[in-house]
C-alpha positions, -999 to 999 in steps of 0.1 A, spaced: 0 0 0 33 25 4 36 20 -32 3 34 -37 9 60 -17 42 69 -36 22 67 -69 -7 89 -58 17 116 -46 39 115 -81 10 116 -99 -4 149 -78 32 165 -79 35 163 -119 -1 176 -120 5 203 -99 38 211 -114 18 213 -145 -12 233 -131 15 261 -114 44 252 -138 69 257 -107 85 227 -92 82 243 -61 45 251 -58 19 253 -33 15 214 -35 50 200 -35 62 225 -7 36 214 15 37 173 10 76 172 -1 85 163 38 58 132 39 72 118 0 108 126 11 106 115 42 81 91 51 70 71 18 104 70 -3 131 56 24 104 31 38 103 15 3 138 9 4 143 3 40 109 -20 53 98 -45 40 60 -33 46 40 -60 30 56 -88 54 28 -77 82 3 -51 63 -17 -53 93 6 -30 115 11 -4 84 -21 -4 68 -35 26 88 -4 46 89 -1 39 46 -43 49 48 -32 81 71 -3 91 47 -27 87 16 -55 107 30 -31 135 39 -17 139 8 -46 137 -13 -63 164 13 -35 186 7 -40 187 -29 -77 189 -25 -69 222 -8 -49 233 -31 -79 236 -52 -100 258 -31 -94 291 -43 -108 323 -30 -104 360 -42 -64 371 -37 -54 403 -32 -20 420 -36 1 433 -6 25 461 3 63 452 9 84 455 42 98 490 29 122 495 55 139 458 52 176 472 57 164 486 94 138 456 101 175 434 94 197 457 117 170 446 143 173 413 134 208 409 127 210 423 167 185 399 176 205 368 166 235 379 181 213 377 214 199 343 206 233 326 198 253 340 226 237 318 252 244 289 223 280 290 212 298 275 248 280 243 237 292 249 198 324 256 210 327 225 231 317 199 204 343 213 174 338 229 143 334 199 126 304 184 108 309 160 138 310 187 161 274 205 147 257 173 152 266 170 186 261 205 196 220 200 183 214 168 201 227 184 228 210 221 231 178 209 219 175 192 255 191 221 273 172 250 286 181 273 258 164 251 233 140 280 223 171 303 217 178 279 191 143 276 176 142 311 170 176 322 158 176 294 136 141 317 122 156 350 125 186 336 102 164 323 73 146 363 75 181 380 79 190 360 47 159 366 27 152 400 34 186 407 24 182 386 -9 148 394 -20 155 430 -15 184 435 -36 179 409 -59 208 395 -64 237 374 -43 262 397 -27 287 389 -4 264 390 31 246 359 12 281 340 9 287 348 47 251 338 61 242 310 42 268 287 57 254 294 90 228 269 83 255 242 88 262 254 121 226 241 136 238 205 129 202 197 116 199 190 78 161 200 81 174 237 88 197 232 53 169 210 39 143 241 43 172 272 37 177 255 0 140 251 -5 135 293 -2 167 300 -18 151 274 -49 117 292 -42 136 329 -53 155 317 -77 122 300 -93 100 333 -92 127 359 -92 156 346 -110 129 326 -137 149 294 -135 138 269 -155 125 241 -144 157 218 -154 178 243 -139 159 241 -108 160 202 -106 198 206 -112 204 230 -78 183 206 -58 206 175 -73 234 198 -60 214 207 -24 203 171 -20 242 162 -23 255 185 0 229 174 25 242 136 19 275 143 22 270 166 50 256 136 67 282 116 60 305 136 77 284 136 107 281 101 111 314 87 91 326 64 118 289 49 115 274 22 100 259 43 74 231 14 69 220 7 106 223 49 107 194 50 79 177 25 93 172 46 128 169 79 113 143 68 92 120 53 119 95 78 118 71 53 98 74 28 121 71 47 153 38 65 131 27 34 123 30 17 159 14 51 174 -18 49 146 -24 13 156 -24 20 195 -49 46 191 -69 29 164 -74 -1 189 -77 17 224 -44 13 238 -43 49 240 -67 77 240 -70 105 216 -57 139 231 -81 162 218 -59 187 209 -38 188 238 -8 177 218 -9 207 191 -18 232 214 11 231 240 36 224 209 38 266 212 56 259 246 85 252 224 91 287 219 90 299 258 125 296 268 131 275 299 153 299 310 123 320 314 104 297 329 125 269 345 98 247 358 80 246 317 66 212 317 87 186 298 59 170 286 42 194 260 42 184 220 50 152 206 70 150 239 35 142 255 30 111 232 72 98 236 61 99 276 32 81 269 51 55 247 88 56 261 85 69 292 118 55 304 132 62 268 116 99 273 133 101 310 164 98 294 160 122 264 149 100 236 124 116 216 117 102 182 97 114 160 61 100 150 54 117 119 14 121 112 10 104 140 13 133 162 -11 148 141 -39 116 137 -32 114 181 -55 145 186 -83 139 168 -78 109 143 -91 107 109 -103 141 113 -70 155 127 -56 143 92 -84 159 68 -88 190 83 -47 198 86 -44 187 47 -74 206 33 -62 238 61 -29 238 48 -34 231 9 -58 263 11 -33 285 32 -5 273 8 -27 277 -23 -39 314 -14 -6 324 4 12 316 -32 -14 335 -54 -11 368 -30 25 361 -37 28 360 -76 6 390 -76 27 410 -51 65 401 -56 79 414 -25 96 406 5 62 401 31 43 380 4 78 355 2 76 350 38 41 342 39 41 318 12 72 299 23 73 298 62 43 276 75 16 295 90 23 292 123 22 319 152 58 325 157 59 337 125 31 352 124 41 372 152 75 382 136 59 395 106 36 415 126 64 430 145 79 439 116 45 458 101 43 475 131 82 487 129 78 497 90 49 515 98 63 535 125 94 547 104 73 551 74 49 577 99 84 588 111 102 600 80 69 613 67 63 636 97 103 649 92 99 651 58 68 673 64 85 693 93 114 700 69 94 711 39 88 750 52 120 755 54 132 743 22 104 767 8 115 795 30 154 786 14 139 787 -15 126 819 -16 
């Protein structure tokens, strides 16, 4: 049934490749991480049709997602065009500040584990379970808008692209690369009109920096028995669908999605923040001792189908096909810097709330320089005269 699922979401990327004629579209940005991630490396890696009983559900879940997403994609509603960030150099003064803030706490645990490939690795399985784990959620954020104001605005790559974008590295994560390459193929798509071969050809080149950026990470490894573990997020899904579908566990109504924002209240603001709040509640539920320890896997959809089921899995692929979908057509028709970030972040409230801030700062130096502007006009007349 994973092949199924593979051939349904090939068959909805060409057609929405065709529909948008971008490879990187409403469609594929949303579902790439379930194809990439969750339905490719299991064909190669399990051998799902020795107990289809124990991966029928999850392959159901995955295929219901997927087509949902799509679905939304399709729901179209009138668009409208949008102002740009005008200000972008001082909004990125503020955030290039910012970032210096958030990665000072960060770089005595950097330091410690090397500059190395190695050593980035170690330094985000380590800080992710420290107390400044937020402080590395949201400079990780803050780097992808320093970047992208910066490139959107001037329109072309100057040297402050060639110094940031190897920051990415630094996080140890190849989901932070993973996601930095996707923008930077986004611009280049819509600003840059690359062709679709040329695009293909830079994500060749992305996908092998990420592989052999992994490589170096885990050289000394196994490189099979590695894949094998970081690809278990369809059988943890899998095991976590099944327990819920027969009773083992309850549904959590929400409870899961809605403390997931704790993740962004540092603990060093609040040192007593529950360790349990996320898709932490569900490896405590699971793993307890495992959790105890710090081992928290990921459980894909699963997190997602553990709230509410079935509908959990409808409702958050039509919700974000449609946000994706109306996000990108505000985006073709405006061009700018704010209609970029709010086609390719998520919607989500951290960013949401970013972007807001950054209104409210362009706003106030847009009223700013007007009113100085105005106040400065009689005596330029009075010069004049």
């Amino acid at each position: 049934m994973l092949v199924l699922a593979l051939i349904i979401s090939l068959i909805l990327a060409f057609v929405s490749i065709w529909r948008y004629k971008k490879v990187f579209n409403p469609f594929t940005i949303e579902a790439y991480f379930t194809i990439l991630f969750m339905i490719v490396p299991q064909l190669f890696i399990i051998n799902s049709s020795s107990d289809g009983g124990l991966y029928f559900y999850s392959d159901l879940v995955i295929i219901i997602y997927v087509v949902c997403i799509f679905v939304g994609t399709l729901i179209n509603i009138n668009s409208f065009k949008i102002k740009p960030i005008e200000h972008a150099g001082a909004i990125n003064i503020f955030n290039v500040l910012l970032y210096v803030a958030l990665i000072g706490p960060l770089m005595p645990f950097l330091l410690s584990k090397g500059i190395s490939a190695r050593g980035f690795r170690e330094f985000y399985e380590t800080v992710v379970f420290t107390k400044y784990a937020s402080f590395y959620e949201l400079s990780k954020l803050v780097l992808y808008f320093i970047i992208f104001f910066k490139l959107v605005k001037q329109q072309k790559f100057s040297r402050g692209f060639f110094i940031l974008f190897p920051l990415v590295f630094f996080y140890g994560s190849r989901f932070v690369i993973l996601d930095c390459i996707i923008y930077l193929c986004v611009y280049l798509e819509q600003f840059k009109h690359l062709s679709v071969r040329r695009i293909i050809s830079v994500c060749v080149v992305g996908a092998a920096a990420i592989g052999g950026y992994t490589y170096l990470q885990f050289s000394s490894e196994n490189i099979s028995t590695l894949l094998v573990s970081y690809f278990d997020i369809y059988k943890n899904q899998s095991k976590l669908i099944n327990m819920l579908m027969n009773g083992d566990v309850d549904y959590f109504n929400g409870e899961i999605y809605f403390s997931s924002y704790l993740k962004f209240i540092p603990r060093i603001l609040w040192e007593n923040k529950p360790k349990q709040f996320g898709f932490a509640i569900i490896n405590y539920t699971i793993f307890p001792y495992e959790a105890a320890r710090g081992y928290m896997p990921s459980f894909g959809l699963g997190v997602t189908f553990a709230d509410f089921g079935f509908i959990s899995i409808i409702w958050t692929g039509l919700f974000n096909g449609f946000l994706r979908n109306f996000f990108y057509r505000i985006f073709i028709k405006s061009k700018n810097n704010l209609s970029f970030f709010l086609f390719i972040f998520p919607f989500a409230m951290i960013t949401n709330l970013f972007l807001l801030l950054y209104l409210v700062v362009d706003f106030s130096l847009t009223k700013w320089f007007r009113k100085h502007d105005k106040s400065a006009s009689p005596e330029l007349n009075m010069s004049n005269e």
